[in-house]
N, C-alpha and C positions, 0 to 999 in steps of 0.2 A: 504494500500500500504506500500509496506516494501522500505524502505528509499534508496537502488537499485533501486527498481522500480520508485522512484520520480525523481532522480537522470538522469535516462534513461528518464525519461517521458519530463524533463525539457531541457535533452541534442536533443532530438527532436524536440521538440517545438524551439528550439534554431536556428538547422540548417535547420529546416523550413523556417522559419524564416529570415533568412540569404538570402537563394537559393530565396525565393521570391522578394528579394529586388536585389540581384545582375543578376539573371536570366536577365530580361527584356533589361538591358544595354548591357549585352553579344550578346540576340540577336536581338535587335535594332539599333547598333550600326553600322557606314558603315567602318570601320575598315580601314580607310586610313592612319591613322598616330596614334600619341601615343592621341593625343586630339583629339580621337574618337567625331564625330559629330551623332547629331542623324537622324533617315533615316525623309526623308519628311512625312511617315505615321506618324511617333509619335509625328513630328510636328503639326500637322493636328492635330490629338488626344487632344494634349494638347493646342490645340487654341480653339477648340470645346466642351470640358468636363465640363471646368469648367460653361457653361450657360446651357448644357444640365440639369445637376447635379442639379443647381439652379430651374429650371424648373418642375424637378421628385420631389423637397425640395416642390415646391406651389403646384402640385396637390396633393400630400401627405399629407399637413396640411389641404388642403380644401375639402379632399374628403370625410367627416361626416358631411357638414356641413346640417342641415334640415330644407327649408326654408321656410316649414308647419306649425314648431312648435317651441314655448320658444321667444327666442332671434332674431330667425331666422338666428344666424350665424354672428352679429352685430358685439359682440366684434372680431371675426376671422376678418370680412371683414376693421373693423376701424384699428385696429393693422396691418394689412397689409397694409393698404395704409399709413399708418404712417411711416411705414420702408420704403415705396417708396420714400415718399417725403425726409425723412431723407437723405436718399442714393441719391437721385438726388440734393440734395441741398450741401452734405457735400462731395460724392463721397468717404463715409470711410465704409468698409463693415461691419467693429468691432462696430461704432457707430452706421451705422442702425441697427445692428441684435441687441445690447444690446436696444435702445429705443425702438424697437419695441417687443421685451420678456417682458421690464417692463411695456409699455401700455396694452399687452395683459394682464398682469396679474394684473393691475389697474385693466381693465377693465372687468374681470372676477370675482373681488374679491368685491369691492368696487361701483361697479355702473349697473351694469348687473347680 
């Protein structure tokens, strides 16, 4: 690529970029004053996504698990319920997702 061509590739990439983030406000928005409110859908959207998301996240990690063979899936199922208990106990999302990365990978490395 001739330095043009990066130049363009990078100025696209740009206002891609841009339109994707500004877009959705433009048309979500119920355009009644200047402190545009957002419409009830995207309310809705965004009271709903973030536990959907959570949910696509656990059948994601546990869908290899093979309860035939090895571990049966041990260290997955023990590190999961250890970020449960963390997150119900502490209610910090930063703190269950890092305890339960580093008992998976105790538990992976060191004992299973």
């Amino acid at each position: 690529m001739t330095i043009i061509q990066q130049v363009i590739t990078i100025a696209i990439a740009a206002v891609t970029n841009f339109i994707t983030r500004w877009l959705p406000f433009r048309l979500f928005t119920s355009g009644k004053d200047e402190q545009d409110e957002l419409s009830p859908f995207i309310k809705g959207i965004g009271a709903f996504l973030p536990a959907a998301i959570m949910g696509m996240l656990v059948v994601y990690c546990y869908r290899n698990i093979n309860l035939l063979s090895g571990n049966h899936g041990l260290p997955d199922l023990i590190a999961g319920l250890i970020t449960v208990v963390i997150h119900l106990w502490r209610q910090s999302m930063f703190l269950s997702l890092i305890v339960g990365t580093v008992s998976y990978i105790i538990l992976i490395n060191f004992i299973f």
